[in-house]
N, C-alpha and C positions, 0 to 999 in steps of 0.2 A: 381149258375152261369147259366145265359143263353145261349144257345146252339146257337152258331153262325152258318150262311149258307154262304159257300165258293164255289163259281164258278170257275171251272179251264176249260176254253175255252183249246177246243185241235183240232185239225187238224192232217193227216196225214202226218206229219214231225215229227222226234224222237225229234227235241228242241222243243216240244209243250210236251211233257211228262215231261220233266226233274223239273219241278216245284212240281211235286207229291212229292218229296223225300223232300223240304224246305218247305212244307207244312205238312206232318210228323213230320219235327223238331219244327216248332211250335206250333202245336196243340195237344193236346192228345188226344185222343178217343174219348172221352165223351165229346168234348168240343167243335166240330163241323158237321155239315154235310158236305157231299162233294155231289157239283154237278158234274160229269164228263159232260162239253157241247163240244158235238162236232157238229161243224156246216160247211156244205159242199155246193155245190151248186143247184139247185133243178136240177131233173133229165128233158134233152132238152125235150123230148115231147114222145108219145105217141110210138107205132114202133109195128112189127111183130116178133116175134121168128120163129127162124127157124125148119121148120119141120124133125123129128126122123126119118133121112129113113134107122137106124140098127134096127128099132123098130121088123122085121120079121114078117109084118102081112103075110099073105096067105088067100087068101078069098077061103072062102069053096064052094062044088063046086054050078052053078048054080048062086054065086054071081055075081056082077059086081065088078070088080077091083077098089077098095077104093085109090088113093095117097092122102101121106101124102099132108097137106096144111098147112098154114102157122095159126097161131092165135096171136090173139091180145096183146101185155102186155102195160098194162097202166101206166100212173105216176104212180100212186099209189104202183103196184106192184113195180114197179121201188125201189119206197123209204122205201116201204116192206125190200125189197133186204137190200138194202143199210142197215138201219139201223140194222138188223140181224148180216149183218157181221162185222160193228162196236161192237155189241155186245159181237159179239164171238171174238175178235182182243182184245176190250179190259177185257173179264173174266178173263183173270191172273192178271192183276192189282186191279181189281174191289175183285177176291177173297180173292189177299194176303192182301189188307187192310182192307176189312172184318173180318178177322182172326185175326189183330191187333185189333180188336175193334170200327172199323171206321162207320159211317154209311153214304151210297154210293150210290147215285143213276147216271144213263147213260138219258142223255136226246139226242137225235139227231135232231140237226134240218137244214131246209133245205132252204136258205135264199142268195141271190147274195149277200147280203151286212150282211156279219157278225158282225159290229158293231151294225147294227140297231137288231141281231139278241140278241147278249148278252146283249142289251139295255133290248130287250123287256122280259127276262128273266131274268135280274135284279130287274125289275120292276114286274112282275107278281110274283116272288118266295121270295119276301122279301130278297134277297142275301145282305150280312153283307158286303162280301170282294172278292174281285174279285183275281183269285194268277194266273197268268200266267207267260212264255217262252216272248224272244221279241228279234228282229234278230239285236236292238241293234244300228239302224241306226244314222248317223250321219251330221251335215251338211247338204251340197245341196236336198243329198237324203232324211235325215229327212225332209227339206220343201216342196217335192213334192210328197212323201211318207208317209203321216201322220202316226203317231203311235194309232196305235189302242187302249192302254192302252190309251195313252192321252187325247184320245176323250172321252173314256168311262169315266176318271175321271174328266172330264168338265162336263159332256153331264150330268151322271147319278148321280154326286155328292159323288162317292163308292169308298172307299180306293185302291190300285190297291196293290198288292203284287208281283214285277217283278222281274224275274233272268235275265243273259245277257249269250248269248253263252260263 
């Protein structure tokens, strides 16, 4: 049997998790990868941290008085950040299904338009099956609301796997 790749799009909402546990009940261990994709918005732009003034210099003597100043943190750093603590948010699910057998990778990526995001990650990682959370919408608001599961099974042609709140 070939080893299928399963995309679980997540976001910082607990109904984006809840699809790990019906993704358990149909796969066994060996029988899939899991990609955990969490895709958020790229960080606004560039900024200054602010300076440590408990830091307790004391300029020795004969110095000139150093104050603290401000330094730079870039996007980059930014999405450094970012993606770490995704990381570390999600190590207890990433180890307990480890430990089941699973095999699990964290990808973060950082994109306005999250559909165009899990497109392009469907398409680079050979993804089988797409399993996400979906808030379920109905009517008016499904037509001015599109569902992101819908799009991606239009767009990318890839089975979707959805639970509903």
């Amino acid at each position: 049997m070939t080893i299928k790749k399963v995309l679980i799009p997540l976001n910082q909402s607990e109904l984006s998790l809840r699809i790990v546990p019906c993704v358990e009940k149909f796969f066994a261990p060996g029988d899939v990868e899991l990609l955990l994709f969490y895709v958020t918005k790229p960080p606004g732009s560039a900024g200054f941290g602010e300076p440590d003034l408990g830091a307790g210099y004391v300029p020795l003597p004969g110095e000139e008085s150093v104050k603290p100043t401000l330094h730079p943190i870039y996007a980059t750093q930014q999405e450094d950040s970012i993606s770490a603590h995704v990381k570390a948010e999600l190590a207890p699910l990433v180890n307990r299904l480890e430990l089941a057998g699973y095999q699990v990778a964290i990808k973060v990526s950082f994109n306005k338009d999250p559909v165009a995001a899990i497109s392009r990650a469907i398409n680079k990682r050979g993804i089988d099956l797409v399993a996400m959370s979906t808030r379920a919408r109905i009517g008016v608001t499904r037509f001015f609301f599109r569902n992101i599961a819908d799009t991606l099974a239009e767009r990318d042609k890839v089975p979707v796997l959805l639970i509903h709140p």
